[in-house]
NULOFI-659905 format. One record per residue (C-alpha): x, y, z; residue in three letters; residue number from 1. Coordinates in pm, 1 decimal. Example, Ala and Ser with C-alpha at 12.3 -4.5 7.8 and 13.67 -1.06 7.14 Angstrom:
BEGIN
<<1230.0 -450.0 780.0> 'ALA' 1>,
<<1367.0 -106.0 714.0> 'SER' 2>,
***
This chain:
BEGIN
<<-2688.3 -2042.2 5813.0> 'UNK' 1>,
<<-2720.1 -2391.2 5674.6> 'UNK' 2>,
<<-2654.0 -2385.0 5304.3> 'UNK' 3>,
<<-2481.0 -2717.7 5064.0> 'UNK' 4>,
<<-2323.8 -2397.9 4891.8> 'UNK' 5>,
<<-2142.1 -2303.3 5186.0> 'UNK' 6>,
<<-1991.2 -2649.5 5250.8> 'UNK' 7>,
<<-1849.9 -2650.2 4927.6> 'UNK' 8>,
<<-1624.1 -2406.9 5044.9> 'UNK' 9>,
<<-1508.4 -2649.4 5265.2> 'UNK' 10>,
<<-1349.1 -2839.6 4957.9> 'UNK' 11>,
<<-962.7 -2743.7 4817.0> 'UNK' 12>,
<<-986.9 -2359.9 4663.5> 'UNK' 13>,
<<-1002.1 -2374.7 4254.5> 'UNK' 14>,
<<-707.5 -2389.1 4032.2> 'UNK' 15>,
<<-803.2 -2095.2 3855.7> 'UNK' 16>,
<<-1052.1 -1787.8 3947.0> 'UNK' 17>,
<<-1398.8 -1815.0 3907.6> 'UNK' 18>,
<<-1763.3 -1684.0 3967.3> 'UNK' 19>,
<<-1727.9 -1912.9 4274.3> 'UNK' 20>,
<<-1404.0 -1768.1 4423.7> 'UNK' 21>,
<<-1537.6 -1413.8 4416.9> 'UNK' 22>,
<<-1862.2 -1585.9 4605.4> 'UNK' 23>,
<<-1624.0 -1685.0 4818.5> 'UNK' 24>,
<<-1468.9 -1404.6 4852.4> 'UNK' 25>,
<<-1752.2 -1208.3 4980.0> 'UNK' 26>,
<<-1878.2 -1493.8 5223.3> 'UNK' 27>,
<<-1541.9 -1475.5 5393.1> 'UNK' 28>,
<<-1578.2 -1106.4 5489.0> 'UNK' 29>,
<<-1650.1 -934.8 5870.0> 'UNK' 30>,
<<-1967.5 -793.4 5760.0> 'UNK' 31>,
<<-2110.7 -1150.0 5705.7> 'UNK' 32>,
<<-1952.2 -1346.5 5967.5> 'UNK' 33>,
<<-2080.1 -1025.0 6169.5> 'UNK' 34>,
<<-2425.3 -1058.0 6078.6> 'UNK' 35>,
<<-2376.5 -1442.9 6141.8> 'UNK' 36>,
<<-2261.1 -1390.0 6460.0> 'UNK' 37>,
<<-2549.4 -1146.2 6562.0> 'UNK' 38>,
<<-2812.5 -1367.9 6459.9> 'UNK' 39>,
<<-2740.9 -1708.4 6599.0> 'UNK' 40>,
<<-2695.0 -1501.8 6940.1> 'UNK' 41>,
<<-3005.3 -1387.6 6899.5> 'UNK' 42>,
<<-3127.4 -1713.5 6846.1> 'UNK' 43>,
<<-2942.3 -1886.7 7109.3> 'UNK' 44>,
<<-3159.7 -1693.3 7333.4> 'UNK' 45>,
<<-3460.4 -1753.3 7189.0> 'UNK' 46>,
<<-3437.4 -2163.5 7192.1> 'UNK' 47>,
<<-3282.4 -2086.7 7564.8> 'UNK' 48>,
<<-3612.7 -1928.8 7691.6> 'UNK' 49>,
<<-3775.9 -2185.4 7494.3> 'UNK' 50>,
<<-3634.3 -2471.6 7661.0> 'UNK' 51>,
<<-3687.3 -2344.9 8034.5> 'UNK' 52>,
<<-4018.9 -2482.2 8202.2> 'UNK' 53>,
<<-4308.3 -2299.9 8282.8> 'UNK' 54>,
<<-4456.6 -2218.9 8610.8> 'UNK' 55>,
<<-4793.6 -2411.8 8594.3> 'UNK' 56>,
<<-4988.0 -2259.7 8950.9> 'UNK' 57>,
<<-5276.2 -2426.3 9042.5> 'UNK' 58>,
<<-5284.0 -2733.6 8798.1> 'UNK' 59>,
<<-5541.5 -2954.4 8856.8> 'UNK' 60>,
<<-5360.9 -3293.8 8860.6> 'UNK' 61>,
<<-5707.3 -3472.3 8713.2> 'UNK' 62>,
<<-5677.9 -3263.1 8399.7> 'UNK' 63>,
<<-5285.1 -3318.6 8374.8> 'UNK' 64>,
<<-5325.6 -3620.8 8129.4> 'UNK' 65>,
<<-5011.1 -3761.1 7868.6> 'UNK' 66>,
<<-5223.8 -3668.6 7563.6> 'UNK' 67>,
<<-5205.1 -3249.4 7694.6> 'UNK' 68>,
<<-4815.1 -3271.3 7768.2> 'UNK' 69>,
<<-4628.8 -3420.1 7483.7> 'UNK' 70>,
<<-4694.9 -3139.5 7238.2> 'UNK' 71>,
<<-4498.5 -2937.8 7495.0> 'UNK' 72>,
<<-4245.3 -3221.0 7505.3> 'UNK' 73>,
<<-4199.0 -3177.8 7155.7> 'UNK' 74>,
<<-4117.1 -2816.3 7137.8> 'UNK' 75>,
<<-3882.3 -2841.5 7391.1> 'UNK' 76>,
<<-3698.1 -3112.5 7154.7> 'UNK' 77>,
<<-3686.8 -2838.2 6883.4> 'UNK' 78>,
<<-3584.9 -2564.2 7075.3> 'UNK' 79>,
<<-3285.4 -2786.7 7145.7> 'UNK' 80>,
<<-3165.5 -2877.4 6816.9> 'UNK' 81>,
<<-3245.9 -2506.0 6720.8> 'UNK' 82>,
<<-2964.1 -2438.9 7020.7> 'UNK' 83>,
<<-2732.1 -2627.7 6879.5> 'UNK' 84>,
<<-2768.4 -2521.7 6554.0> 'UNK' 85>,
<<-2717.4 -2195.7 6629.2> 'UNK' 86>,
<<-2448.6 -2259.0 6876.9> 'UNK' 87>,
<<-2269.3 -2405.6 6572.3> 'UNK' 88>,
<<-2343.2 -2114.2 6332.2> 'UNK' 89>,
<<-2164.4 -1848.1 6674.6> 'UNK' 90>,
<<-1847.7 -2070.9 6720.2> 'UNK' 91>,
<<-1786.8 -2070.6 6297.2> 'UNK' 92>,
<<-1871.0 -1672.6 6329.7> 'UNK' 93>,
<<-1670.9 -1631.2 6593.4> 'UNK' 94>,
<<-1354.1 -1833.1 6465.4> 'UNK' 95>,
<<-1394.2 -1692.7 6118.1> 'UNK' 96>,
<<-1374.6 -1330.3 6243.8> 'UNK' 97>,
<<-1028.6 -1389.1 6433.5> 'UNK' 98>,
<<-883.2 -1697.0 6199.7> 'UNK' 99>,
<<-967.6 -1612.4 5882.2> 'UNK' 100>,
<<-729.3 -1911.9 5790.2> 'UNK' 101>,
<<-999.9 -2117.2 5864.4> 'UNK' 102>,
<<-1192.8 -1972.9 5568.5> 'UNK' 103>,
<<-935.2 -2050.2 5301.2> 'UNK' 104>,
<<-908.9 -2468.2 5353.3> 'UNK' 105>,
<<-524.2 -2478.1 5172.4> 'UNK' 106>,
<<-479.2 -2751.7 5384.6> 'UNK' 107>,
<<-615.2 -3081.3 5551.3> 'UNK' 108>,
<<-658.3 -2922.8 5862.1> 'UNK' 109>,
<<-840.9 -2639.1 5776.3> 'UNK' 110>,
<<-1076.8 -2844.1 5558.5> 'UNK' 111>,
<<-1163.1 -3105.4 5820.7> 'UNK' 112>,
<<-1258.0 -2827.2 6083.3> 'UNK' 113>,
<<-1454.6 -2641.5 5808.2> 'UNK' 114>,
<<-1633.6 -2998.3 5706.3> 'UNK' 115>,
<<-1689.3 -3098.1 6114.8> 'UNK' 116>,
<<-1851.7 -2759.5 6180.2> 'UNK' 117>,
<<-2033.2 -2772.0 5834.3> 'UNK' 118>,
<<-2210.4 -3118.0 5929.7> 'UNK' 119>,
<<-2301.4 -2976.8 6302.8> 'UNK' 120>,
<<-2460.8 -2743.3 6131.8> 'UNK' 121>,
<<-2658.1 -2890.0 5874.1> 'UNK' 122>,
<<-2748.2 -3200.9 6093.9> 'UNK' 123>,
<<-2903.2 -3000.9 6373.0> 'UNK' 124>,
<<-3092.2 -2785.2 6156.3> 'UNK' 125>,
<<-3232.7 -3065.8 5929.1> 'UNK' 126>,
<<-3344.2 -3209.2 6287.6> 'UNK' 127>,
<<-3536.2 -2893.7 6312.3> 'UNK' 128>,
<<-3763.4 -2953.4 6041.2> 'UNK' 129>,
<<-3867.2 -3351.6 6108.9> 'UNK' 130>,
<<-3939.7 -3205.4 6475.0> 'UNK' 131>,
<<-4133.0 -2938.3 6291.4> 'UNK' 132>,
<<-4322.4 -3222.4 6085.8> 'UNK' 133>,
<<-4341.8 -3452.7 6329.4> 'UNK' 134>,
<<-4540.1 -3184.1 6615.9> 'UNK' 135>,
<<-4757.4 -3153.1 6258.7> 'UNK' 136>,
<<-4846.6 -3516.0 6286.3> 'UNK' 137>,
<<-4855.8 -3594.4 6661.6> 'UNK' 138>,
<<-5114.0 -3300.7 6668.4> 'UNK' 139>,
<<-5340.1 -3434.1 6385.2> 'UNK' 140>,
<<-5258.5 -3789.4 6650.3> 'UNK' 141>,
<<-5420.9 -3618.5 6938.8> 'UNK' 142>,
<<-5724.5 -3445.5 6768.2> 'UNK' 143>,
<<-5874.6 -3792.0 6680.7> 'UNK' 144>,
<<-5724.1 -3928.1 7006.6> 'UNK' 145>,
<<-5472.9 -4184.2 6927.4> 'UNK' 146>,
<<-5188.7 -4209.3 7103.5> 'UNK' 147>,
<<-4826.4 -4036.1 7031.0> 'UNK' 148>,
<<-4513.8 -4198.7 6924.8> 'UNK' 149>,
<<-4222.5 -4076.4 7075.0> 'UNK' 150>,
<<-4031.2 -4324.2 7034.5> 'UNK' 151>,
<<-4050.6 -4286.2 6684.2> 'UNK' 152>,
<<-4025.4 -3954.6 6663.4> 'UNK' 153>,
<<-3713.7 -3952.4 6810.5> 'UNK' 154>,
<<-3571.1 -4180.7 6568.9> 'UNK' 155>,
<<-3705.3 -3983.1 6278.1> 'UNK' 156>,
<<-3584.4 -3635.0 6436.3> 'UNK' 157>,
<<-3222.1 -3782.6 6545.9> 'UNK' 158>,
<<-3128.4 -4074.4 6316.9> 'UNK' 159>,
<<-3266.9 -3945.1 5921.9> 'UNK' 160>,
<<-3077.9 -3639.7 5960.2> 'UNK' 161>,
<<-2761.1 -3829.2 6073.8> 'UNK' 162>,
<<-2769.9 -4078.0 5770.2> 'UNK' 163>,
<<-2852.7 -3739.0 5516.8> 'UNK' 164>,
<<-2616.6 -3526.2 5683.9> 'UNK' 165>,
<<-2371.8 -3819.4 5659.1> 'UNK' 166>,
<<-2412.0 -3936.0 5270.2> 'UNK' 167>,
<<-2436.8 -3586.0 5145.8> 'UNK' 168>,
<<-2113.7 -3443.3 5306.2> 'UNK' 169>,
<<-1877.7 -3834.7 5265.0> 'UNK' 170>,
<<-2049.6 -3790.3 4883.0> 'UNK' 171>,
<<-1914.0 -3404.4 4878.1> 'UNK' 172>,
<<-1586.1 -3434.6 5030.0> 'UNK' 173>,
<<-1436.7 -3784.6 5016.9> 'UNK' 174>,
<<-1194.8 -3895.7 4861.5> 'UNK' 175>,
<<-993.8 -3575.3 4828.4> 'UNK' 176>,
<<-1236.7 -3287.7 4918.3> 'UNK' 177>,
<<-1181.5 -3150.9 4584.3> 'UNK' 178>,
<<-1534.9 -3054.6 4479.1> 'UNK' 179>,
<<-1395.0 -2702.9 4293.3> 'UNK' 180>,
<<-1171.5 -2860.2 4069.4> 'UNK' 181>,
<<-1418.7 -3132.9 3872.4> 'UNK' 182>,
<<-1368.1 -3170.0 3483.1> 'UNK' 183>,
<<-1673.8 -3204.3 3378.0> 'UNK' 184>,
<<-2094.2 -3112.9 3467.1> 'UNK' 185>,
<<-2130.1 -3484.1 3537.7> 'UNK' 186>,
<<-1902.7 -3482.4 3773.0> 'UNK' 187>,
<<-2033.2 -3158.4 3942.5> 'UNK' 188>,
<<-2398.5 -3357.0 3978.9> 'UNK' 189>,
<<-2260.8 -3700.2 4103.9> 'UNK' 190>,
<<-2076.4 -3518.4 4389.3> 'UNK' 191>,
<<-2279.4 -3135.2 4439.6> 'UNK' 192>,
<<-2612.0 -3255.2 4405.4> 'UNK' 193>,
<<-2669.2 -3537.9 4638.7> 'UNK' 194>,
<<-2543.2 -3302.9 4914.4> 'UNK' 195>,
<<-2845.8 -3048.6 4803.6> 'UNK' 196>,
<<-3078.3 -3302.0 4808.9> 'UNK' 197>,
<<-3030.4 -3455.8 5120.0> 'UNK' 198>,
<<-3056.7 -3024.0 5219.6> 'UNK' 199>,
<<-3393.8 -2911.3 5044.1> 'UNK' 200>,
<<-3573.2 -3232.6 5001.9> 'UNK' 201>,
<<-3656.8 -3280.1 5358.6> 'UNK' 202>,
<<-3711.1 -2875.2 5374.9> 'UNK' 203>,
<<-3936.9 -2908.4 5080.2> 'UNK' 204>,
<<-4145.0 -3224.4 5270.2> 'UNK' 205>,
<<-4210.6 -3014.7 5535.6> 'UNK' 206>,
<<-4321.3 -2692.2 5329.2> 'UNK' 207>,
<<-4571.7 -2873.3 5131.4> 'UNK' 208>,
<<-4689.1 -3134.7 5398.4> 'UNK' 209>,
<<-4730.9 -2909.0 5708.5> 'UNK' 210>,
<<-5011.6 -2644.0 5583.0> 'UNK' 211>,
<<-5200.0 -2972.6 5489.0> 'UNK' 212>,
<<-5155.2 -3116.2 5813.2> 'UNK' 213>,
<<-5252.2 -2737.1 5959.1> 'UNK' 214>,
<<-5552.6 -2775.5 5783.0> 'UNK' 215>,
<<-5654.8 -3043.2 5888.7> 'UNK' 216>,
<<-5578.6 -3002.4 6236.2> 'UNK' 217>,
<<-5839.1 -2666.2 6209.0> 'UNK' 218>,
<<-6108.4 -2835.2 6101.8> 'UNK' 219>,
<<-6049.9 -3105.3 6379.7> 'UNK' 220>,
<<-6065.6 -2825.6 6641.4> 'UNK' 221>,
<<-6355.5 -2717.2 6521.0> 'UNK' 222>,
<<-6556.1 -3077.0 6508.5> 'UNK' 223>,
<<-6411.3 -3128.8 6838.5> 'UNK' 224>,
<<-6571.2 -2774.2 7017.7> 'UNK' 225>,
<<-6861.3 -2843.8 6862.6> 'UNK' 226>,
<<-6895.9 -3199.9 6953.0> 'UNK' 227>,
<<-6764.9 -3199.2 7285.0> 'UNK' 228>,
<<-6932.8 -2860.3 7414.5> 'UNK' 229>,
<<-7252.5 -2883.1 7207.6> 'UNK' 230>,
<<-7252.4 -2531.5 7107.6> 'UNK' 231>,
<<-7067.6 -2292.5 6901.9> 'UNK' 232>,
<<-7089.8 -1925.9 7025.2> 'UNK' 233>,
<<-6891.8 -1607.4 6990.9> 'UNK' 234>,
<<-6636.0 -1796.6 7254.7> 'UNK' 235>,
<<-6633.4 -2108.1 7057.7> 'UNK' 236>,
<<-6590.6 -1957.0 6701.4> 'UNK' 237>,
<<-6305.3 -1681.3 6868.3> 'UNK' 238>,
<<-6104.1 -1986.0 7058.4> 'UNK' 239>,
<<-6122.9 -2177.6 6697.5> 'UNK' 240>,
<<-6049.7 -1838.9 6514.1> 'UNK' 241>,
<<-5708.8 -1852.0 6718.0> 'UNK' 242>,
<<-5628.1 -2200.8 6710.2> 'UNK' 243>,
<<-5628.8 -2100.1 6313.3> 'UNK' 244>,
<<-5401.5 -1773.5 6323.5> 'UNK' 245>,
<<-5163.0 -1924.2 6507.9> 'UNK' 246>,
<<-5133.9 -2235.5 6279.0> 'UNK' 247>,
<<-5108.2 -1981.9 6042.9> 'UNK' 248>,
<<-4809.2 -1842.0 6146.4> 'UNK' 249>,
<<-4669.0 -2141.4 6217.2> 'UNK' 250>,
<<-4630.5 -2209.1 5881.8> 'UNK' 251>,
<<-4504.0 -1881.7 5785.8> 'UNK' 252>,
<<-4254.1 -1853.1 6055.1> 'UNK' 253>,
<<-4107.1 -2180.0 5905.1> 'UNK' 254>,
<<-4153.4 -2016.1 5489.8> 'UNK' 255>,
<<-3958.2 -1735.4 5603.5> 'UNK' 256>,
<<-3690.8 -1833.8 5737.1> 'UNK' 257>,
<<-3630.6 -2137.9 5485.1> 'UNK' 258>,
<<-3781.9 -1989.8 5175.9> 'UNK' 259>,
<<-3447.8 -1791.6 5092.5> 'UNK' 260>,
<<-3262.8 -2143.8 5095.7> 'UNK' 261>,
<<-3509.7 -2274.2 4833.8> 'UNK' 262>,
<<-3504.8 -1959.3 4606.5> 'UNK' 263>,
<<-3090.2 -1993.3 4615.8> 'UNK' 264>,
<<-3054.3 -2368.1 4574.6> 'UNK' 265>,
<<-3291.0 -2299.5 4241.7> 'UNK' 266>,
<<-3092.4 -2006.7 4112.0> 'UNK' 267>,
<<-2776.2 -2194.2 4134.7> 'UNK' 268>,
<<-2900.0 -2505.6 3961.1> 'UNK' 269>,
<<-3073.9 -2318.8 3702.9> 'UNK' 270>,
<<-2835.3 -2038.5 3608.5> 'UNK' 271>,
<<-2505.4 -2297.1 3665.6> 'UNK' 272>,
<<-2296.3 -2087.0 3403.9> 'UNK' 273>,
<<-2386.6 -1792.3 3439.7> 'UNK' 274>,
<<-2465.7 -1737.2 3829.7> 'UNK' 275>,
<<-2621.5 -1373.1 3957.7> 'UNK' 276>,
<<-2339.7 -1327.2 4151.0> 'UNK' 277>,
<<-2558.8 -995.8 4355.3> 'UNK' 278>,
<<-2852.0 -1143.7 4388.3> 'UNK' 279>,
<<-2652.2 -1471.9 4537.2> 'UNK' 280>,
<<-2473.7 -1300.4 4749.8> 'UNK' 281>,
<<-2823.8 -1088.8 4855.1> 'UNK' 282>,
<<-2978.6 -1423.2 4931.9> 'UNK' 283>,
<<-2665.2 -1531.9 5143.4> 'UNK' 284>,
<<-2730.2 -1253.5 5386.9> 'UNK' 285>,
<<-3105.4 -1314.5 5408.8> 'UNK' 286>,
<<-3047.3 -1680.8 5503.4> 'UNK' 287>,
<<-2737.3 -1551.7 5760.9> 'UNK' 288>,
<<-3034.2 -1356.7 5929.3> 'UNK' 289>,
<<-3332.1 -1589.9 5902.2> 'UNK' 290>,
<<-3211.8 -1943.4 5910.3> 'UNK' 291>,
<<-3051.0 -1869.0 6313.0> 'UNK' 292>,
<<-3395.8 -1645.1 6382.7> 'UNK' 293>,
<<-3572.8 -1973.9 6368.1> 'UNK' 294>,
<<-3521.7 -2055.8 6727.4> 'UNK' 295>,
<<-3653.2 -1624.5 6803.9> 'UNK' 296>,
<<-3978.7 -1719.0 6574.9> 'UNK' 297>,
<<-4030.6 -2082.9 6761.5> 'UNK' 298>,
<<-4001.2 -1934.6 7067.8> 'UNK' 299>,
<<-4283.7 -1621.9 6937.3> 'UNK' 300>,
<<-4531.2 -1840.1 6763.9> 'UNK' 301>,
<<-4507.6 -2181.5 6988.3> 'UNK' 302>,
<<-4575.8 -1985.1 7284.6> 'UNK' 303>,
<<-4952.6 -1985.4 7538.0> 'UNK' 304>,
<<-5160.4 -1719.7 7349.4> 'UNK' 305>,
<<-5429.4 -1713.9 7601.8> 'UNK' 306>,
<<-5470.7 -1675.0 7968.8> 'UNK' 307>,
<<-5186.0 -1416.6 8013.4> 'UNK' 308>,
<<-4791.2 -1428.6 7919.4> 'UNK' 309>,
<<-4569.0 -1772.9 7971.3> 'UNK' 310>,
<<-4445.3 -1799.1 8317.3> 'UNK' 311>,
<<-4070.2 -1878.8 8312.9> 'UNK' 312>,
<<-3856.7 -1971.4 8585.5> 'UNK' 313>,
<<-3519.1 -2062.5 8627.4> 'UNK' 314>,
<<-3497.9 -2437.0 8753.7> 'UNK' 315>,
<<-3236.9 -2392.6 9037.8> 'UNK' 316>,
<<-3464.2 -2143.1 9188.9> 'UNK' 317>,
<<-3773.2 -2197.3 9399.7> 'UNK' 318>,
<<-4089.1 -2116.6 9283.7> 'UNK' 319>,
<<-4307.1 -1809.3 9470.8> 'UNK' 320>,
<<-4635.2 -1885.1 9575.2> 'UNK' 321>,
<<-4835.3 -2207.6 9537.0> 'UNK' 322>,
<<-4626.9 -2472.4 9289.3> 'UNK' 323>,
<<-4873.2 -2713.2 9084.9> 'UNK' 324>,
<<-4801.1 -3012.9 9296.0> 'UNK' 325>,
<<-4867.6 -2886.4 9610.2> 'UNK' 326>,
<<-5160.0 -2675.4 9619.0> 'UNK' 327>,
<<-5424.5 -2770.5 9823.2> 'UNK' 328>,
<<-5650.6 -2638.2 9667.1> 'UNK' 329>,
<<-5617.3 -2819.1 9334.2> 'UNK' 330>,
<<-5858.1 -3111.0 9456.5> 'UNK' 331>,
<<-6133.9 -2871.7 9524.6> 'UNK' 332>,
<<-6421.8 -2987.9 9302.7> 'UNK' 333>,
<<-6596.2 -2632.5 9305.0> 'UNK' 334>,
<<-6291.7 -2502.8 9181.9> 'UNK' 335>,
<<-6181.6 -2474.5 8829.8> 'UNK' 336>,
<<-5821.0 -2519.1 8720.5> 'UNK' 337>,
<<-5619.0 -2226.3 8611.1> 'UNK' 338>,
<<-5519.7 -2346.4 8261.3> 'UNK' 339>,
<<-5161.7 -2352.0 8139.6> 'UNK' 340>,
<<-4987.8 -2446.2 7846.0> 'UNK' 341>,
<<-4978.4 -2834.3 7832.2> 'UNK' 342>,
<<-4940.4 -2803.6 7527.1> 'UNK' 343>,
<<-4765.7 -2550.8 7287.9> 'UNK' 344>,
<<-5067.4 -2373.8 7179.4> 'UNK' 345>,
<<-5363.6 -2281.6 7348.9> 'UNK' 346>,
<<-5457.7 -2354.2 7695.4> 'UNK' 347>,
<<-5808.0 -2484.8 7818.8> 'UNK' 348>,
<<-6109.8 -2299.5 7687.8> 'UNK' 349>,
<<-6261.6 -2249.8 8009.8> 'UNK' 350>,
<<-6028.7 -2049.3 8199.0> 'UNK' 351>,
<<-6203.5 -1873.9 8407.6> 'UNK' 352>,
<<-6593.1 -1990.8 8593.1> 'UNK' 353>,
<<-6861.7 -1819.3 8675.9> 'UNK' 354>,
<<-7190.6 -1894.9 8888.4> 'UNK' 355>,
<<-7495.4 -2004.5 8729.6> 'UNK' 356>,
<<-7573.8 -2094.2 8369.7> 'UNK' 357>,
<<-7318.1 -1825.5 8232.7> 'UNK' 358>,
<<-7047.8 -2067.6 8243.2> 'UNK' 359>,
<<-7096.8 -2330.7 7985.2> 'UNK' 360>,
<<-6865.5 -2608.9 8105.9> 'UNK' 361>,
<<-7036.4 -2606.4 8443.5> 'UNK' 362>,
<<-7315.8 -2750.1 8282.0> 'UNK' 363>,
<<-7112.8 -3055.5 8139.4> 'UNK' 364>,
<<-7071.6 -3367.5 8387.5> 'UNK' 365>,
<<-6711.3 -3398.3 8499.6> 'UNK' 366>,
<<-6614.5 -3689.4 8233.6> 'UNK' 367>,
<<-6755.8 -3463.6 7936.6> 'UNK' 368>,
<<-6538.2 -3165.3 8040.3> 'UNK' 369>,
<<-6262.8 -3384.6 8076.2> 'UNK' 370>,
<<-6314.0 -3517.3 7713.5> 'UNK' 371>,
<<-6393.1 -3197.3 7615.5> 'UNK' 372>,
<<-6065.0 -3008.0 7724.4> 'UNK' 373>,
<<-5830.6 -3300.6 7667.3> 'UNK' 374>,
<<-5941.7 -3266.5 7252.7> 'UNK' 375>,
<<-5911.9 -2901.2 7268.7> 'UNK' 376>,
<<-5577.6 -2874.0 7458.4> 'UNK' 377>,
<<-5415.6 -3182.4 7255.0> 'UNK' 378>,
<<-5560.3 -3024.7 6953.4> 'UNK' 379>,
<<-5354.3 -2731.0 7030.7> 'UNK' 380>,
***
């Protein structure tokens, strides 16, 4: 999990015992670097199947535009610092269950590996939630079709959580690593609480600024079926209906599995003297299970809804069949492209094509259904 609490137990043990040594105490214990270990595995697996491309048969290459593949691009960026994140939260599992030296820092040694694994941590996780934000933005970008940043998004997703990662922890630890053992409250806040900033306050962004970006992003779907399509029947109104649900839960994968963090970083600033040591330590083991499962969630909710399950292959191996670059038959104009995800969230509307007037995109021109699926799929 990625907690400021738990990198203060980086720092030199107390001189004398406290509420925070019997914290401690409990944190350094097989049943929690068990349930650690458990869940990043779990999550390692998620952001793995996450990460490997999809089979895309029968793509039409006209349809196949930059404004339909970056949200996919995107995903694939968080699924990687998810990976690493979790790969970070194993290896300190898996040490901590055979050295348990490395738990009690009573020397250098054992506090710079605690700090170095601390900062992976925290730095790859933190680049979780600006990817979150920033697929929030880049997908408000491509329903009133302006062009993505990537560029910039990178540097936002990479280099922010370097430089908060970075001034939080030197704040925490340097000179002397000795955050237990400060004389006074003041002293607790100049080195503590820039470290928990630099944690929630980007957490906190993304919380409140997402659902509004979600928002918008719905009603932008639903201007641009309208618009584009020139009708709004039960298909319409079902394809927006999803689009909404899985915004939705978006937004709730991300609250539950960073809510906990919140709801502990308050206790502990609120209740300083007099910490719930239970209901801590109850919180601790909801964040050891939810803050890995991010990458299982991602992997659940970022996913093709429509059109049938996500077809996965491994890269090294060959693809059966017809691949998407290949296929003759993608430049037949009679015939409509199978839709896949572009993008991470819902294919092309019109999937499937009948004969006659039944099929409503056969009635567009072939530049209007091209403007009409690239809003929908970028949308999405």
């Amino acid at each position: 999990m990625a907690d400021p609490t738990i990198q203060t137990f980086c720092c030199h043990q107390p001189d004398k015992a406290d509420s925070s040594v019997d914290i401690m105490q409990a944190f350094n214990s097989n049943s929690y670097s068990t349930v650690c270990l458990i869940s990043s595995s779990i999550g390692i697996l998620g952001a793995v199947y996450q990460v490997l491309p999809r089979e895309e048969p029968y793509l039409s290459h006209r349809w196949l535009t930059q404004s339909v593949t970056r949200g996919r691009q995107m995903v694939v960026w968080l699924a990687v610092a998810d990976l690493l994140a979790s790969l970070g939260v194993f290896i300190r599992s898996a040490l901590w269950l055979n050295y348990k030296s490395l738990m009690n820092p009573d020397s250098d040694s054992t506090v710079l590996f605690c700090a170095i694994v601390s900062a992976w941590i925290q730095y790859f996780y933190t680049a979780t939630w600006f990817w979150t934000l920033c697929y929030a933005v880049d997908m408000r970008l491509v329903l009133r079709e302006r062009p993505g940043h990537p560029v910039l998004y990178h540097l936002c997703c990479w280099l922010i959580p370097a430089v908060l990662t970075s001034v939080g922890l030197s704040i925490l630890y340097i000179p002397n690593a000795n955050c237990h053992n400060l004389k006074s409250l003041g002293s607790a806040v100049l080195h503590i609480l820039p470290n928990y900033l630099a944690t929630y306050v980007p957490m906190a962004v993304v919380m409140v600024a997402n659902p509004i970006l979600y928002c918008d992003v719905a009603r932008a779907v639903h201007t641009a079926v309208v618009c584009s399509l020139a009708q709004f029947t039960s298909k319409e109104r079902g394809l927006v209906d999803t689009v909404r649900l899985k915004l939705a839960l978006i937004n709730l994968a991300f609250y539950a599995c960073w809510l906990p963090n919140i709801i502990n970083g308050i206790l502990l600033w609120t209740l300083w003297y007099d910490l719930p040591t239970n209901v801590i330590i109850s919180l601790w083991y909801i964040m050891a299970v939810m803050n890995p499962l991010q990458a299982l969630f991602n992997s659940m909710v970022y996913r093709r809804w429509t059109g049938g399950p996500d077809k996965v292959y491994i890269p090294c191996r060959k693809l059966s069949g017809r691949s998407a670059l290949n296929d003759p038959l993608d430049e037949d104009p009679l015939r409509p492209p199978v839709s896949s995800e572009s993008t991470p969230l819902l294919e092309n509307p019109s999937s499937k094509a009948t004969s006659g007037n039944t099929n409503f995109t056969m009635s567009l021109t072939p530049s209007t259904q091209r403007r009409a699926a690239a809003s929908i799929n970028g949308a999405t």
